[in-house]
Wavefront OBJ file of the C-alpha trace (Angstrom):
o trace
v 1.762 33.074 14.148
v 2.925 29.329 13.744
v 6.422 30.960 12.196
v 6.943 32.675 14.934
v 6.004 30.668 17.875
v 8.710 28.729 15.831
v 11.147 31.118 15.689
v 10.945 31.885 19.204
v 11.138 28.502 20.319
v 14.729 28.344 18.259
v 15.361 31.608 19.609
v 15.103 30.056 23.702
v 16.541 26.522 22.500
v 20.076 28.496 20.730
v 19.688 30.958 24.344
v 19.911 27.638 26.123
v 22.343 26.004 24.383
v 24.584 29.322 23.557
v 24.330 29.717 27.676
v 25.452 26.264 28.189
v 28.621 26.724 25.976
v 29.393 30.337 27.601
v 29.621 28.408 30.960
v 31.890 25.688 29.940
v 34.241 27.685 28.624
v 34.206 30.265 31.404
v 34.858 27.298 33.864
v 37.832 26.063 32.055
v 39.162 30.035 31.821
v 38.442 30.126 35.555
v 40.952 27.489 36.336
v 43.550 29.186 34.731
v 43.104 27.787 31.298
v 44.020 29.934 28.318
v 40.727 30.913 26.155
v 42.909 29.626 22.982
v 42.721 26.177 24.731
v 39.324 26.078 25.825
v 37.787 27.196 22.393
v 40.475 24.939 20.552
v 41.708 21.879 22.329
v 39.277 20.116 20.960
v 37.434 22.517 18.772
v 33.733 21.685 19.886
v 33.428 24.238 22.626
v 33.657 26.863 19.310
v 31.586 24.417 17.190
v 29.278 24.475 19.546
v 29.309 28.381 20.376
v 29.030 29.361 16.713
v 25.991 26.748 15.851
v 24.253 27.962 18.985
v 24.685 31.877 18.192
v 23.258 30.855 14.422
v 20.376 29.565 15.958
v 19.701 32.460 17.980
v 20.545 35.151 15.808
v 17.994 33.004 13.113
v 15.274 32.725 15.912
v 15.688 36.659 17.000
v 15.287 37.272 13.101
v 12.487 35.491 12.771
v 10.833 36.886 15.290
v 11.778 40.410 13.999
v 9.942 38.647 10.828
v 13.609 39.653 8.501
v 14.778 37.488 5.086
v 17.247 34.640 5.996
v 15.831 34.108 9.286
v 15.071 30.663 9.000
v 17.854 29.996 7.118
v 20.161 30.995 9.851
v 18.563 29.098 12.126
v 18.917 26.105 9.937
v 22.570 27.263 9.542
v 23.156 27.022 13.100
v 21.209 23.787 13.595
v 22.880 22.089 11.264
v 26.382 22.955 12.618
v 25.415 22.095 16.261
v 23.919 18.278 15.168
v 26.966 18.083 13.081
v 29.184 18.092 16.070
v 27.511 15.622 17.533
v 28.289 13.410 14.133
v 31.461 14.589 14.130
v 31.955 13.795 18.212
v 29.916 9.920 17.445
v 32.604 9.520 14.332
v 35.661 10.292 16.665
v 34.496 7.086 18.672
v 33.075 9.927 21.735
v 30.949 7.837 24.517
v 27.478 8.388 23.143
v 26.209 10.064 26.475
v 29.209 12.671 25.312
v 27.290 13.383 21.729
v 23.668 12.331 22.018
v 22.549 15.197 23.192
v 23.802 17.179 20.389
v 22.191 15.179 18.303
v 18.650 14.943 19.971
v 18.788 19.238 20.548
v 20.266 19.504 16.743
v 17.490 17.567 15.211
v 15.051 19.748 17.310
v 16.219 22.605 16.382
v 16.061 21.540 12.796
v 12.812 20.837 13.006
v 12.159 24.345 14.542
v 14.131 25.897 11.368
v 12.606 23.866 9.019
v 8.606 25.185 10.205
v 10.194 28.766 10.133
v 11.667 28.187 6.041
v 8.007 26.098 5.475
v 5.779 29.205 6.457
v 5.564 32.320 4.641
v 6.535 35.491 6.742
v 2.614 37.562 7.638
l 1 2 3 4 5 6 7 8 9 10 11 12 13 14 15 16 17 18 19 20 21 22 23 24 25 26 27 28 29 30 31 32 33 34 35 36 37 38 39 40 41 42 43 44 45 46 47 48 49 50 51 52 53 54 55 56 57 58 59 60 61 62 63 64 65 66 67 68 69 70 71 72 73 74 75 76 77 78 79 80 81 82 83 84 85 86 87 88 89 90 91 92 93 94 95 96 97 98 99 100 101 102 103 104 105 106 107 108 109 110 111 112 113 114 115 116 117 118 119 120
């Protein structure tokens, strides 16, 4: 029960997040941006959309109680904190990356209950 209440609280933290990503980039396509440019220039916005789909696609496996669930998750939490290592080491303002961080180590956390419990 604990596995999953994990795996679905992944699950609504990557829908979040994924959400959050979708939006940015479909504001900078909206102002006549090229997609190329938006997921590319710099690459975070498809950093950020990958590690967030991870995490929901490890959460939704989870829940579906399927191998490699919480390893996806884990996957995809990983990535996203990463980026906001990778934004801190590029010299980013830390109100830029600290929420990457603070989500990613959440998320983490979330994984990590999912890979400590056996699947019921």
């Amino acid at each position: 029960m604990i596995r999953r209440l994990a795996g679905l609280g992944l699950l609504v933290l990557g829908l979040w997040l994924f959400w959050g990503a979708v939006q940015a980039v479909l504001a900078f396509t909206s102002r006549g941006g090229p997609l190329m440019s938006a997921l590319m220039e710099p690459p975070t916005s498809l950093i950020r959309l990958i590690g967030t789909g991870l995490m929901l696609i490890g959460g939704f496996m989870t829940l579906l109680k399927l191998r490699l669930g919480g390893s996806t998750g884990l996957l995809g939490a990983l990535v996203f904190a990463a980026l906001g290592g990778l934004m801190a080491a590029m010299g980013t303002d830390s109100a830029l990356w600290l929420d990457e961080v603070v989500y990613g180590g959440v998320a983490i956390a979330l994984a990590a209950v999912v890979l400590a419990l056996k699947r019921a």
